[in-house]
ROTI-169505 format. One line per field, with one value per residue: residue number from 1; residue in one letter; chain; x negated, z, y of N, C-alpha, C, O in turn. Coordinates in steps of 0.05 Angstrom, whole numbers. Layout:
<atoms>
k: c(NUM; ...)
r: c(A; ...)
c: c(A; ...)
n.u: c(X; ...)
n.w: c(Z; ...)
n.v: c(Y; ...)
ca.u: c(X; ...)
ca.w: c(Z; ...)
ca.v: c(Y; ...)
c.u: c(X; ...)
c.w: c(Z; ...)
c.v: c(Y; ...)
o.u: c(X; ...)
o.w: c(Z; ...)
o.v: c(Y; ...)
</atoms>
This chain:
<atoms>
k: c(1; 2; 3; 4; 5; 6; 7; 8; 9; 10; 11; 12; 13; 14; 15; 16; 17; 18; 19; 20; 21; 22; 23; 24; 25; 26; 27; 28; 29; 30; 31; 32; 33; 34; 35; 36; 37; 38; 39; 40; 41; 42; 43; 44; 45; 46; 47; 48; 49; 50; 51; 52; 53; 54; 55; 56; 57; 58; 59; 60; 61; 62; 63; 64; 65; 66; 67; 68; 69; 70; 71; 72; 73; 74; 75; 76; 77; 78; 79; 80; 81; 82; 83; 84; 85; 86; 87; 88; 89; 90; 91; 92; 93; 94; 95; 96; 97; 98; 99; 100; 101; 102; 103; 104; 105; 106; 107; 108; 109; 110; 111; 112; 113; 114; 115; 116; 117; 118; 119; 120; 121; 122; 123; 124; 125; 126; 127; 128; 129; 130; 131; 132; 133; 134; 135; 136; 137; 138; 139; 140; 141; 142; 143; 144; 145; 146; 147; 148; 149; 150; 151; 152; 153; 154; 155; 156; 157; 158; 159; 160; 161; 162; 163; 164; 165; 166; 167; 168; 169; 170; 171; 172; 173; 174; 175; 176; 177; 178; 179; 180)
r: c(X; X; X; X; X; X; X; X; X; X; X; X; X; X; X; X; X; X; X; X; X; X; X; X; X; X; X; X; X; X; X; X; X; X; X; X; X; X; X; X; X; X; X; X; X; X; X; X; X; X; X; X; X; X; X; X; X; X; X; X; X; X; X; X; X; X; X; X; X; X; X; X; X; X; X; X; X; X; X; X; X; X; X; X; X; X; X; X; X; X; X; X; X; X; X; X; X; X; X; X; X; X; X; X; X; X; X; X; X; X; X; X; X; X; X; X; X; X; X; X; X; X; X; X; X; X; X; X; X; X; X; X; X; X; X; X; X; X; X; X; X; X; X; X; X; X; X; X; X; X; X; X; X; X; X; X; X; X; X; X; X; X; X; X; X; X; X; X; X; X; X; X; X; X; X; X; X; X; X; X)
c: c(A; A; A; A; A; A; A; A; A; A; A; A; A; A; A; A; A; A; A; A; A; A; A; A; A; A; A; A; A; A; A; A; A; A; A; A; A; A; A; A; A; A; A; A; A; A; A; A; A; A; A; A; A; A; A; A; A; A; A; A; A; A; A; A; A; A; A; A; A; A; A; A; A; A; A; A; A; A; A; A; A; A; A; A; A; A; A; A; A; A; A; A; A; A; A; A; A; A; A; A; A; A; A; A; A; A; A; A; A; A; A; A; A; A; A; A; A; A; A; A; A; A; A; A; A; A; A; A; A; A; A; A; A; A; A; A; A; A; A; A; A; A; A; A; A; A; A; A; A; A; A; A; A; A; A; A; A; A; A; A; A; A; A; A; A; A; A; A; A; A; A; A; A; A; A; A; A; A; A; A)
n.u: c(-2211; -2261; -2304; -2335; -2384; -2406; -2461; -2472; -2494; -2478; -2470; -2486; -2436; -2400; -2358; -2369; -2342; -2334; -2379; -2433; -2487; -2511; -2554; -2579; -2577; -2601; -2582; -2548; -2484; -2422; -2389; -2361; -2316; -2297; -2240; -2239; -2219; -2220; -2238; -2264; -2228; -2206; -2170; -2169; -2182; -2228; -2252; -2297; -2334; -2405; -2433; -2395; -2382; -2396; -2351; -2312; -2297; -2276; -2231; -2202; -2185; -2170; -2121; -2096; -2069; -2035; -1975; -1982; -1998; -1963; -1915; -1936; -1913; -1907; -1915; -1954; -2026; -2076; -2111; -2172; -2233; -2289; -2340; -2397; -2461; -2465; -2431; -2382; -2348; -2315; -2305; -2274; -2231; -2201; -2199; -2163; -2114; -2092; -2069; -2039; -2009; -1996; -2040; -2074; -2050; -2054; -2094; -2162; -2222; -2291; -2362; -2411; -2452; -2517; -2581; -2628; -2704; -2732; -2686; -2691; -2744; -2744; -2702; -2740; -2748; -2756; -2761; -2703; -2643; -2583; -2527; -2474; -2417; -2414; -2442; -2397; -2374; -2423; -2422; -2382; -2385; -2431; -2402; -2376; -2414; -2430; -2390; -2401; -2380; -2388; -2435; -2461; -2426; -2390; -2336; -2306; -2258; -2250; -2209; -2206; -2242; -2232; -2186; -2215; -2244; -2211; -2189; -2235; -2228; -2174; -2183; -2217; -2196; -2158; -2185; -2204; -2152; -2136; -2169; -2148)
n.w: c(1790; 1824; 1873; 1912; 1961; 1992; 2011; 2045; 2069; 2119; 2126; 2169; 2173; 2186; 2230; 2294; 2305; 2260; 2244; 2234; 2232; 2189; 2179; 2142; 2093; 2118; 2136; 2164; 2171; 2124; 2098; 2040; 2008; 1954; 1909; 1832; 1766; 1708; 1667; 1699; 1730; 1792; 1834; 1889; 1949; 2001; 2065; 2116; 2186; 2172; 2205; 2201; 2174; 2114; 2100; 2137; 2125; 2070; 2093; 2122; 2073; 2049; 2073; 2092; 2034; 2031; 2007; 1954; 1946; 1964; 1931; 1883; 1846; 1848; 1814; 1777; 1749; 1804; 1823; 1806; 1850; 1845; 1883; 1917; 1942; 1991; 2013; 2050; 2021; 2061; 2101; 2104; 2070; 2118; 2154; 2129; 2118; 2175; 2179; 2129; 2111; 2061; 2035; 2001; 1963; 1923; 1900; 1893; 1910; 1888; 1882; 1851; 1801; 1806; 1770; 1772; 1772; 1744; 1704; 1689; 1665; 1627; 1592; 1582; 1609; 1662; 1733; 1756; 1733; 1695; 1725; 1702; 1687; 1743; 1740; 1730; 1772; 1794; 1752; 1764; 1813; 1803; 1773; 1816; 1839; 1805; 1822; 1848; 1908; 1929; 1938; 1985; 2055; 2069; 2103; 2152; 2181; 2165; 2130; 2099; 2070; 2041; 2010; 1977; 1943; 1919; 1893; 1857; 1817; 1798; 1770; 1733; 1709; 1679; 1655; 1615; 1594; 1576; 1534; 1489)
n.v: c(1868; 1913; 1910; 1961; 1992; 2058; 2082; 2149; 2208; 2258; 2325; 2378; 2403; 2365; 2327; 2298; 2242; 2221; 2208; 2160; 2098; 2072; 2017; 1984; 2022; 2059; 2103; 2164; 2178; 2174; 2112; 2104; 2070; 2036; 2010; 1987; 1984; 1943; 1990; 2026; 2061; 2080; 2032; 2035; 2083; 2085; 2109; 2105; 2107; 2099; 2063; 2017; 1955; 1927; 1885; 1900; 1951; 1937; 1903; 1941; 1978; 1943; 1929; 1976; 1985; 1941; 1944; 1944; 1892; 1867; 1867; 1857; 1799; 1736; 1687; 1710; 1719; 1701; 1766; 1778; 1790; 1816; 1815; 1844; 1815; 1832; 1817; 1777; 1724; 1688; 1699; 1742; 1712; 1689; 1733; 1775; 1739; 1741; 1788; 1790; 1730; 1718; 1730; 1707; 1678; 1714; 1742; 1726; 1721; 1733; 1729; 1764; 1742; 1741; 1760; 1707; 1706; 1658; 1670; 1726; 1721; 1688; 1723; 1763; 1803; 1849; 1872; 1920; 1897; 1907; 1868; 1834; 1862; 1883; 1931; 1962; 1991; 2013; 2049; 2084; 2104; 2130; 2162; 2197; 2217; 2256; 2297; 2365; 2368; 2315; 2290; 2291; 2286; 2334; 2335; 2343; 2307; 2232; 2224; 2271; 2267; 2224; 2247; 2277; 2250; 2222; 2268; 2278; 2229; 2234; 2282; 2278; 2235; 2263; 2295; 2263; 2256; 2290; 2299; 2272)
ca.u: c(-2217; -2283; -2308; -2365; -2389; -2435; -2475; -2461; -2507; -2472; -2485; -2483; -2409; -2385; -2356; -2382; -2324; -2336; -2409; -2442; -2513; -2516; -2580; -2580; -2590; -2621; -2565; -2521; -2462; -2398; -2382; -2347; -2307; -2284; -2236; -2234; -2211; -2246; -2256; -2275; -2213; -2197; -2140; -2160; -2204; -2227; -2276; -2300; -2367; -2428; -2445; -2381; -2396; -2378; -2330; -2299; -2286; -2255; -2203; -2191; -2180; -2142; -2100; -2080; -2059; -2017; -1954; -1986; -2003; -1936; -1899; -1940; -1902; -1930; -1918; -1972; -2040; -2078; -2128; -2206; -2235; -2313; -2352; -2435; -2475; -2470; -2397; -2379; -2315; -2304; -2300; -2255; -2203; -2205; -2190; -2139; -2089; -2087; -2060; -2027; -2014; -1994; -2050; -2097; -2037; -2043; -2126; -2179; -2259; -2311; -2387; -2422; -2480; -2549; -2594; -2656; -2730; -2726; -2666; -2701; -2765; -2731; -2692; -2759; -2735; -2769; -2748; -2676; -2634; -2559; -2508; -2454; -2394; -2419; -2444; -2372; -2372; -2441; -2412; -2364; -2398; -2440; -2382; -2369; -2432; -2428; -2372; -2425; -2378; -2385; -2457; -2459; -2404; -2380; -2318; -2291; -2251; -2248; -2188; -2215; -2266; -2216; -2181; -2230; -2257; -2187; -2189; -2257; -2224; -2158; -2193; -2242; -2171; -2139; -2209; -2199; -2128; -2131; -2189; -2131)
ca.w: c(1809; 1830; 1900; 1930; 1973; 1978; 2040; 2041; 2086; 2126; 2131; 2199; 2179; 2194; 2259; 2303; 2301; 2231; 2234; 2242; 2219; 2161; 2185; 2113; 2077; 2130; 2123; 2175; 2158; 2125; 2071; 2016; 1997; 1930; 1886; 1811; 1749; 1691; 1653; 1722; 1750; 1821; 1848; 1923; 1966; 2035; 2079; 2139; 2182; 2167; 2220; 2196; 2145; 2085; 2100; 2165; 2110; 2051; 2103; 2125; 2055; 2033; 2094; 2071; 2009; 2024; 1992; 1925; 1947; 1969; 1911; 1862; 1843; 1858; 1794; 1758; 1753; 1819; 1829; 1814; 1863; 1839; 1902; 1912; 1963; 2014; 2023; 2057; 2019; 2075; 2126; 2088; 2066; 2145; 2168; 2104; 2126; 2192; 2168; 2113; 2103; 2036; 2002; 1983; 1936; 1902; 1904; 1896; 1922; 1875; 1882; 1823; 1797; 1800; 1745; 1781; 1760; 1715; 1680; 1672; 1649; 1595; 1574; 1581; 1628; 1701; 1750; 1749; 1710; 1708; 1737; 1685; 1702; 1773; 1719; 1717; 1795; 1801; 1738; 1776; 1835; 1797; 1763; 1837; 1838; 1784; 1837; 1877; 1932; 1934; 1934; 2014; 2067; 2081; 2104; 2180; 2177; 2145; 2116; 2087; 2053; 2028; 1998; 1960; 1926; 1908; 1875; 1838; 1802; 1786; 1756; 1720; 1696; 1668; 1638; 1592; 1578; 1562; 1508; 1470)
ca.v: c(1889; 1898; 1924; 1962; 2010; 2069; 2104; 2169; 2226; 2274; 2342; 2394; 2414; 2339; 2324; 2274; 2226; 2215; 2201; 2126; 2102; 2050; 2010; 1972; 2047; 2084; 2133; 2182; 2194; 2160; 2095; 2106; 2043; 2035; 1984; 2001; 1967; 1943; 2005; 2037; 2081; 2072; 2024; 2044; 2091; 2087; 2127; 2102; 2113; 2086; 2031; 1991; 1938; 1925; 1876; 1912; 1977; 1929; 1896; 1968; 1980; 1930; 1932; 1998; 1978; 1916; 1939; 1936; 1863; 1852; 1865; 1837; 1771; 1702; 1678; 1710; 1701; 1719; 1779; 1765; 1810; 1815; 1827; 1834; 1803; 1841; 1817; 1742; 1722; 1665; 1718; 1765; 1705; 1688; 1761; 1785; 1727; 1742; 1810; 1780; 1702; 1705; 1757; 1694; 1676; 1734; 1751; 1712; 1733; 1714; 1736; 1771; 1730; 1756; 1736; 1694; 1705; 1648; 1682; 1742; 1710; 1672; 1751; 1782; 1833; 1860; 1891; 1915; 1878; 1908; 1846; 1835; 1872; 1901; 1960; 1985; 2000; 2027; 2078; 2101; 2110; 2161; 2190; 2216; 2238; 2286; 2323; 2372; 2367; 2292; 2291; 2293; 2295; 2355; 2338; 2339; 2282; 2207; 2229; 2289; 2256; 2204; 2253; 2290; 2230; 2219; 2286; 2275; 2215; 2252; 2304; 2249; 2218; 2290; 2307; 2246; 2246; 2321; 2294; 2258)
c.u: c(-2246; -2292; -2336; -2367; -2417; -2441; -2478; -2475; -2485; -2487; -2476; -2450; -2389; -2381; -2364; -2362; -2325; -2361; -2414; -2457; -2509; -2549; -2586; -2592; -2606; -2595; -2541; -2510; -2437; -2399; -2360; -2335; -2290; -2273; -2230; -2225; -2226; -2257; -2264; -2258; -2205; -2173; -2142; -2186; -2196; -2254; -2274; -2330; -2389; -2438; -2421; -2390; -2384; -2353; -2312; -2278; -2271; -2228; -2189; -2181; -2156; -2120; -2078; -2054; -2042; -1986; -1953; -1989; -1973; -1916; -1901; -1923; -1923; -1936; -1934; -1994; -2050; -2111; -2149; -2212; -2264; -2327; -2386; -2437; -2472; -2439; -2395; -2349; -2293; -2287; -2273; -2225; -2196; -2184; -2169; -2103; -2080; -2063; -2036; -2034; -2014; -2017; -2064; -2075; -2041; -2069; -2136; -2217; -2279; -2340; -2399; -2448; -2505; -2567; -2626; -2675; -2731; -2718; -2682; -2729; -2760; -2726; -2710; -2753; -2760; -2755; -2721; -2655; -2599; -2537; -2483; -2428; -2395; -2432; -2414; -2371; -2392; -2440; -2393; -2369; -2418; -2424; -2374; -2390; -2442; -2407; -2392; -2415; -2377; -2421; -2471; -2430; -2399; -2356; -2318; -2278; -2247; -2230; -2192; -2224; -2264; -2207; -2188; -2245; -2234; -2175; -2204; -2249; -2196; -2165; -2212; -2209; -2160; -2165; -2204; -2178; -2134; -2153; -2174; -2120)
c.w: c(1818; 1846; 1901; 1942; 1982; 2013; 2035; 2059; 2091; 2131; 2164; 2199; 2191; 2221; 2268; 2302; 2272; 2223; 2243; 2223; 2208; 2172; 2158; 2093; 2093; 2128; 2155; 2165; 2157; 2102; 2056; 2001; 1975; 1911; 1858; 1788; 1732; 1677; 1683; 1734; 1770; 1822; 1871; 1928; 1991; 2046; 2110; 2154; 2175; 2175; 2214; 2169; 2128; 2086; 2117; 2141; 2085; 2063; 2111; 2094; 2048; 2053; 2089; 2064; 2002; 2015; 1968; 1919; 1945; 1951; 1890; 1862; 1843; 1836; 1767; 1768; 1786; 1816; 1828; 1829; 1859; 1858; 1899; 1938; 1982; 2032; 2030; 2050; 2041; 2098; 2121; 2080; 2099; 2154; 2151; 2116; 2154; 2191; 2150; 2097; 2074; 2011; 1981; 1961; 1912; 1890; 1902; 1901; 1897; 1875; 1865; 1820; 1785; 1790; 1759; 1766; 1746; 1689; 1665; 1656; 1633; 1568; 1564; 1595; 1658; 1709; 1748; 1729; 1716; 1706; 1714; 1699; 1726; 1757; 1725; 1743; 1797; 1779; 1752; 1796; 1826; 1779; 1790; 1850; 1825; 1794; 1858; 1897; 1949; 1946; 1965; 2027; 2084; 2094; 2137; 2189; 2156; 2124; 2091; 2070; 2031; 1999; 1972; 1946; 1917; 1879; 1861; 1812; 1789; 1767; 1733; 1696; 1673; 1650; 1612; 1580; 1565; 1531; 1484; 1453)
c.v: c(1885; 1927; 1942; 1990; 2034; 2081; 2132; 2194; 2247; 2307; 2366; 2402; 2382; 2337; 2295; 2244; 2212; 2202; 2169; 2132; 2072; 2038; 1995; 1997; 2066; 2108; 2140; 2192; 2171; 2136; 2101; 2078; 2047; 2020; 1997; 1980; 1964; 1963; 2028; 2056; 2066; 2058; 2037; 2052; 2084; 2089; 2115; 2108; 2088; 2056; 2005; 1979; 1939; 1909; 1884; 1930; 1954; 1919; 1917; 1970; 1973; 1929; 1951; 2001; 1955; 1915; 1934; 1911; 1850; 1854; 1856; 1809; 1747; 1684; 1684; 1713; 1726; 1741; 1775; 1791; 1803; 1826; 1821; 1822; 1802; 1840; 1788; 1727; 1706; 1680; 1733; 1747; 1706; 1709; 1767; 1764; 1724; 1771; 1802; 1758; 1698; 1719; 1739; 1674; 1690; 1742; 1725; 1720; 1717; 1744; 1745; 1749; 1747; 1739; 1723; 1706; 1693; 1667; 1700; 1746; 1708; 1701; 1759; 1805; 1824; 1873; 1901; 1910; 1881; 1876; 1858; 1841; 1889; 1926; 1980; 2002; 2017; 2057; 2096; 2111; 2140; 2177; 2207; 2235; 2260; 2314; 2324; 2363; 2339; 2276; 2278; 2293; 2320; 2361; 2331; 2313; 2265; 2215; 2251; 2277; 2227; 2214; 2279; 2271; 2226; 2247; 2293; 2255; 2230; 2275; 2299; 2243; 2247; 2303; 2287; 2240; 2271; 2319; 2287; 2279)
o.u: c(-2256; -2290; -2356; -2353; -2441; -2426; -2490; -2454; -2473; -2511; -2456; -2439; -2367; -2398; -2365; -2375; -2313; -2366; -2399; -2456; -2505; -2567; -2610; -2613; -2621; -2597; -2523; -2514; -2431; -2414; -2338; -2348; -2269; -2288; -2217; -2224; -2246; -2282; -2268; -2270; -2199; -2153; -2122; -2206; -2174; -2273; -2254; -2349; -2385; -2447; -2425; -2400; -2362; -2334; -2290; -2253; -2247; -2207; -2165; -2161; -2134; -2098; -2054; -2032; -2034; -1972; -1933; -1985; -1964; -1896; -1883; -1920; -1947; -1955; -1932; -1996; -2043; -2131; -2156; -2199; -2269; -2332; -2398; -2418; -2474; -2429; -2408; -2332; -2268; -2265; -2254; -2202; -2184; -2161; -2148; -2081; -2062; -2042; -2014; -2051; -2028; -2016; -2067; -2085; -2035; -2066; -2123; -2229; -2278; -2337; -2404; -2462; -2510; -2572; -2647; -2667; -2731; -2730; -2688; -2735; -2768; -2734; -2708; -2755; -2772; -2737; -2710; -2653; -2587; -2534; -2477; -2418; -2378; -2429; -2412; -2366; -2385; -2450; -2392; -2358; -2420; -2430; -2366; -2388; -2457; -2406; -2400; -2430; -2369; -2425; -2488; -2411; -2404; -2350; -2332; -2290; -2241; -2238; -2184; -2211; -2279; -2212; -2173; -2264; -2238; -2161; -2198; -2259; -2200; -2150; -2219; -2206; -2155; -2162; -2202; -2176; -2136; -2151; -2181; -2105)
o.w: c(1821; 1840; 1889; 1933; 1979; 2032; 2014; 2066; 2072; 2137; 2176; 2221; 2201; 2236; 2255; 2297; 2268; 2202; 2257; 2205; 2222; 2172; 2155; 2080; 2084; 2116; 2164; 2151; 2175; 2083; 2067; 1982; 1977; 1893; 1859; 1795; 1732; 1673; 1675; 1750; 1769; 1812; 1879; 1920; 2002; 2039; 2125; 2140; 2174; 2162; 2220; 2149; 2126; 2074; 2114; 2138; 2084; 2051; 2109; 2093; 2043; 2042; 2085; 2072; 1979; 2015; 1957; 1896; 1931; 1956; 1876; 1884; 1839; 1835; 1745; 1792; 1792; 1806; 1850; 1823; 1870; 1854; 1887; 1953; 1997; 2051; 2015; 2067; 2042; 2108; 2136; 2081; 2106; 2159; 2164; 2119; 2159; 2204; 2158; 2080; 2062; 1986; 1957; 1946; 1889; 1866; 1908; 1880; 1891; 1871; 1853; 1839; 1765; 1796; 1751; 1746; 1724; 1669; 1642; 1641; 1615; 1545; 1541; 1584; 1666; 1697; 1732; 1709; 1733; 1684; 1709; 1719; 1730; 1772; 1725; 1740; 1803; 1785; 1750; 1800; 1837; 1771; 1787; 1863; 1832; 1785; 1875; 1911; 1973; 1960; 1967; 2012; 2107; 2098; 2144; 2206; 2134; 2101; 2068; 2049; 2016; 1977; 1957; 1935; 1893; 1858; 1847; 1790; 1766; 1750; 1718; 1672; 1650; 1632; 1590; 1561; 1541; 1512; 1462; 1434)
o.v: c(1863; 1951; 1935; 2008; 2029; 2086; 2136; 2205; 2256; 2310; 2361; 2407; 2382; 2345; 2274; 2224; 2191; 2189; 2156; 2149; 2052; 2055; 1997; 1994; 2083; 2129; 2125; 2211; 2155; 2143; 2099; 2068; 2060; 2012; 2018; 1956; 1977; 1962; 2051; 2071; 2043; 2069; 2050; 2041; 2079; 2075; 2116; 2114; 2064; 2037; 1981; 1989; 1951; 1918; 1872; 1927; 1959; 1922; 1916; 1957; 1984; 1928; 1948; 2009; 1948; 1894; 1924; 1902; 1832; 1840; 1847; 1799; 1744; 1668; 1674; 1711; 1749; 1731; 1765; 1811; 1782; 1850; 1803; 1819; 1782; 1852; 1774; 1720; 1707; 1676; 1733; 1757; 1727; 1706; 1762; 1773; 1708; 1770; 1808; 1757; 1681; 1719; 1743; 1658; 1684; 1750; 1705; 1725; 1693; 1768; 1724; 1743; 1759; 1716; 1734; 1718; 1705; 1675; 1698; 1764; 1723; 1704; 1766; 1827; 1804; 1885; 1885; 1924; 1868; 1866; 1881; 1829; 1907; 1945; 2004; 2026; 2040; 2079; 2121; 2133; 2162; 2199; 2230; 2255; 2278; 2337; 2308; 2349; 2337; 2257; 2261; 2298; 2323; 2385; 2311; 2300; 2272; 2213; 2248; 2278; 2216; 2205; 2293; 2282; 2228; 2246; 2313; 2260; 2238; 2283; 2316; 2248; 2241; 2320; 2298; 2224; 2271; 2333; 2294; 2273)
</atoms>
């Protein structure tokens, strides 16, 4: 599974309850939190505003979503959960088992690795250099950008705005089965 989250601009139809300012992007409006699988369809959305962090919106998240946790069996393997930087896994086991003792049975947090200056000396590469695997998230992220109505928030409430990214990927999913 592999995490991340996007900043999101609101526009004049959004209600104020929904709005918060991202000081990391510069951005008014809402986050967009997103877990997806390896070839990049969603396990879980969640919309929250702006000024909460990244790790505030994944325990919201996964909070959620803890019946999918809770039924998983214990006896197989657990969950890599591929997070970037801007996430503190220490914090996140911490907070998750207060919620639920048993999830770090089932999950495990691991950090993407970003390739040093060296590294990309050695490659011959500059400047951005896509992170192995954190590719599949930042695809998906602009597959929701290819829905105009995703583009901005136009939506009233969190919920709203949940469930219209919910219906950009559904519609993403039925575009490619219907290919078969």
């Amino acid at each position: 599974m592999i995490i991340d989250s996007q900043a999101v601009k609101n526009t004049c139809n959004a209600s104020i309850t929904s709005k918060g300012y991202c000081f990391y992007k510069s951005t008014n409006g809402i986050k967009r939190h997103l877990a997806v699988d390896t070839l990049g369809f969603p396990f879980f959305t969640h919309c929250t505003k702006a000024n909460l962090s990244d790790d505030a919106g994944l325990i919201e998240m996964l909070s959620k979503n803890l019946d999918y946790f809770k039924s998983k069996p214990v006896n197989i393997p657990k969950i890599t959960i591929l997070l970037d930087h801007g996430y503190h896994p220490e914090h996140l086991t911490i907070e998750l088992k207060k919620i639920y003792p048993q999830i770090m049975t089932k999950i495990k947090f691991e950090l993407s690795k970003k390739p040093s200056k060296q590294e990309k000396k050695t490659q011959g590469k500059s400047g951005f250099v896509p992170v192995v695997a954190r590719w599949i998230i930042e695809r998906s992220n602009a597959w929701m950008d290819r829905c105009k109505i995703l583009v901005k928030n136009f939506e009233r409430t969190l919920d709203n705005a949940t469930a219209k990214m919910n219906l950009c990927f559904i519609r993403l999913m039925v575009k490619r089965l219907a290919a078969f």
